[in-house]
Backbone as a printed PyTorch tensor [residue, N CA C, xyz], in Angstrom:
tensor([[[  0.8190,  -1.1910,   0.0000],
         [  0.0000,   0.0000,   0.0000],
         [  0.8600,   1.2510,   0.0000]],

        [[  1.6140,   1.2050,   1.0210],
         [  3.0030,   2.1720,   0.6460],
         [  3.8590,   2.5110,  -0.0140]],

        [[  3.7590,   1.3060,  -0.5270],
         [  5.0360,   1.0070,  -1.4560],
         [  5.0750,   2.1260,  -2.9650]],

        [[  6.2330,   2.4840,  -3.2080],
         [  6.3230,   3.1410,  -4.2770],
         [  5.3430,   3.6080,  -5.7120]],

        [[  5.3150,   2.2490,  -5.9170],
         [  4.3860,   1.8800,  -6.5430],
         [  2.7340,   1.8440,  -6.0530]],

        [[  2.5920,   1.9930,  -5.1020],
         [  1.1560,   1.7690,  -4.4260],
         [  0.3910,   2.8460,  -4.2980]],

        [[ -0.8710,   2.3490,  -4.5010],
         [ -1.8160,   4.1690,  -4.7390],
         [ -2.0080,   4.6840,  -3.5890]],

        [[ -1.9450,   4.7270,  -2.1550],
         [ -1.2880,   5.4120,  -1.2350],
         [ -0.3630,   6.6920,  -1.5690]],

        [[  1.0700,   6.2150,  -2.1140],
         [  2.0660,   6.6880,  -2.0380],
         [  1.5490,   7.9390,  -2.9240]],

        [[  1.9790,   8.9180,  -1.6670],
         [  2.1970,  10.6250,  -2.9230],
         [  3.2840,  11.5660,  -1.9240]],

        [[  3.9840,  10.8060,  -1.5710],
         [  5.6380,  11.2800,  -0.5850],
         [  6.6170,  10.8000,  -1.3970]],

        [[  6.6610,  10.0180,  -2.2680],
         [  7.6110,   9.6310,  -3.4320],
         [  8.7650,   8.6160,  -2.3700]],

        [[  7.6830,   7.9950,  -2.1400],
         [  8.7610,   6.4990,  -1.1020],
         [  8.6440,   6.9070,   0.4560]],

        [[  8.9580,   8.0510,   0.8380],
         [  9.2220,   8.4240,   2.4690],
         [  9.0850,   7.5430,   3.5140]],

        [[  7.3320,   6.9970,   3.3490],
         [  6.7340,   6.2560,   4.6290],
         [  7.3880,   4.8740,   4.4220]],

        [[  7.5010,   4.7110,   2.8910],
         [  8.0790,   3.2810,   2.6110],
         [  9.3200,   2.7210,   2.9370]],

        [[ 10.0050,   3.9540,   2.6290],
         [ 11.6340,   3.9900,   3.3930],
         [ 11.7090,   4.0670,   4.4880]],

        [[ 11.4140,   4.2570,   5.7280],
         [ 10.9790,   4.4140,   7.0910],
         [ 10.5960,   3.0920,   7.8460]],

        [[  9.1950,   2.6180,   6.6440],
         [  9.1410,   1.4700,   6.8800],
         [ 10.6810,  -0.2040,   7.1800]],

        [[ 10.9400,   0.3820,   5.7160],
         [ 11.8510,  -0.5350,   5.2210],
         [ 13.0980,  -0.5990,   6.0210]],

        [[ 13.6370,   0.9100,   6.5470],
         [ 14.4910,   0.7590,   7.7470],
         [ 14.0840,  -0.1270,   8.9790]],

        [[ 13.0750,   0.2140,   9.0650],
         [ 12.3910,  -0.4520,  10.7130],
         [ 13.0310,  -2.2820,  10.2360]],

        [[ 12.2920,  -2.8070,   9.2050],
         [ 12.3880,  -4.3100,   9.2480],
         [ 13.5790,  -4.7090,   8.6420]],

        [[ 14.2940,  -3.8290,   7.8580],
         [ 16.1240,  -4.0860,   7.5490],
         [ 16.5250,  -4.7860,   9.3830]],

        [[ 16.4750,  -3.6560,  10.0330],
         [ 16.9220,  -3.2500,  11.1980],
         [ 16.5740,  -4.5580,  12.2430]],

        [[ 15.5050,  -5.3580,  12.2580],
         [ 15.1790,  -6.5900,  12.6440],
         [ 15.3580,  -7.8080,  11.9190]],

        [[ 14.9490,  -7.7200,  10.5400],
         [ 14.6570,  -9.1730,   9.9710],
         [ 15.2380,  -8.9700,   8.7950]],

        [[ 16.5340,  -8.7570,   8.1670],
         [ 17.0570,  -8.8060,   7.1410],
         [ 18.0260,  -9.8520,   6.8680]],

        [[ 17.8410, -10.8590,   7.9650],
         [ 18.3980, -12.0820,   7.4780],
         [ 17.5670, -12.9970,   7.7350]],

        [[ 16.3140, -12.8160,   7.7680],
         [ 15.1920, -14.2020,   8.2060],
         [ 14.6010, -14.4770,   6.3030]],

        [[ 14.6420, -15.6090,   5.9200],
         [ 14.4410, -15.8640,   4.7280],
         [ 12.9230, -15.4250,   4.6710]],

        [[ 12.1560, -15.9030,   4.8820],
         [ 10.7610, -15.3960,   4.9040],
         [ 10.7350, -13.9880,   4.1530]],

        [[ 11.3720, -12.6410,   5.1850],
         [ 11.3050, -11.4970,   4.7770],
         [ 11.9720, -11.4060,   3.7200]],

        [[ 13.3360, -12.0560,   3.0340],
         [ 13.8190, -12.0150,   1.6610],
         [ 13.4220, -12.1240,   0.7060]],

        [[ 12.1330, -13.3160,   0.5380],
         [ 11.4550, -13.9520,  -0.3820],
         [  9.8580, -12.6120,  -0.4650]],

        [[ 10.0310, -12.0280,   0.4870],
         [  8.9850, -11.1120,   0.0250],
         [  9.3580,  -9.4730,  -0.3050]],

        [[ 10.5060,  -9.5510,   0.1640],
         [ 11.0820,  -8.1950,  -0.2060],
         [ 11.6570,  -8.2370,  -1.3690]],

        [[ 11.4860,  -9.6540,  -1.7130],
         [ 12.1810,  -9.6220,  -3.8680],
         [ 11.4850,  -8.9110,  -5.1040]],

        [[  9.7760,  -9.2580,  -4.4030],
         [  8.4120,  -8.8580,  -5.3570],
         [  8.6010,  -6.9850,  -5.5710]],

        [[  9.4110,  -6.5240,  -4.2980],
         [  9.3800,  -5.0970,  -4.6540],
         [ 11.0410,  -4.5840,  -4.7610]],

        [[ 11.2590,  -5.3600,  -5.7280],
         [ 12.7100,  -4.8840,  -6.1410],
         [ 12.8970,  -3.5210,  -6.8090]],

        [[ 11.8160,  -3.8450,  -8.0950],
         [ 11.5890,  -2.3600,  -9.3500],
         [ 11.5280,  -1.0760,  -7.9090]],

        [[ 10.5720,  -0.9630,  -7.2360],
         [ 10.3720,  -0.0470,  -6.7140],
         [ 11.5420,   0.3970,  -5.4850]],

        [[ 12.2580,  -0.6630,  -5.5440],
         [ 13.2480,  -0.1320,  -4.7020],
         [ 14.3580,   0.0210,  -5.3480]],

        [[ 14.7120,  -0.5450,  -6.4790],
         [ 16.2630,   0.1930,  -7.3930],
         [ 15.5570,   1.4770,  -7.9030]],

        [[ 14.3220,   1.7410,  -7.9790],
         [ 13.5470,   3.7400,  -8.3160],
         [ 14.2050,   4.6320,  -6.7230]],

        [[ 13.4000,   3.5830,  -5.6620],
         [ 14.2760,   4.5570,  -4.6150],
         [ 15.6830,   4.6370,  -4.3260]],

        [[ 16.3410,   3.8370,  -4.5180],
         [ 17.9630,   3.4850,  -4.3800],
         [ 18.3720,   4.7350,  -5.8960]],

        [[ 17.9510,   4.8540,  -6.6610],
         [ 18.1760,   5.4990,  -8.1000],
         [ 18.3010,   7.1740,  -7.1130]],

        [[ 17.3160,   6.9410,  -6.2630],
         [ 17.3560,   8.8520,  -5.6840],
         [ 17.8500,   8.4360,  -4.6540]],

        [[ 18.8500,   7.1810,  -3.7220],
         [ 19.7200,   7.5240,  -3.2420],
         [ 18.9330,   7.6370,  -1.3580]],

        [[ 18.3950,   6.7000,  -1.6770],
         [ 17.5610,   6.6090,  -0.6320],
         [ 18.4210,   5.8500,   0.1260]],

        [[ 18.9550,   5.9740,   1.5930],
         [ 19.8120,   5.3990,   2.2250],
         [ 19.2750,   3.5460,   2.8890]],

        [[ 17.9740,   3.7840,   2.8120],
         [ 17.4430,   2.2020,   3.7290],
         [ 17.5050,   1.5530,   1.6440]],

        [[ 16.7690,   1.5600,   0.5520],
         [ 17.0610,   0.7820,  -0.6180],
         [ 18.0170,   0.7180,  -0.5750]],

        [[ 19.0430,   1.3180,  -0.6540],
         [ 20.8680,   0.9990,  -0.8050],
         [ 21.0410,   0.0660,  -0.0860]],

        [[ 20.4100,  -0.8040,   1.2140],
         [ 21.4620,  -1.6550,   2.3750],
         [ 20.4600,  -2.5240,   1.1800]]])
């Protein structure tokens, strides 16, 4: 819903990046969360493209 791509979004990522720090920050080595953080790759090499510090890890 947040997500970049998601019709929510009109902050151009913000809440999503925020988000995405929070669960980097806990679960970025539990496979579960890998296998679902793959589906939003496109939208995160768009935020990593502007250098968004949580898409970059």
């Amino acid at each position: 819903m947040f997500c970049l791509s998601g019709i929510a979004c009109d902050d151009n990522g913000e809440m999503f990046s925020l988000m995405l720090n929070k669960l980097i920050s806990c679960c970025c080595r539990k496979r579960n969360f890998l296998l679902r953080i793959n589906k939003l790759l496109p939208a995160l090499n768009l935020l990593a493209l502007r250098e968004n510090q949580s898409s970059l890890e």
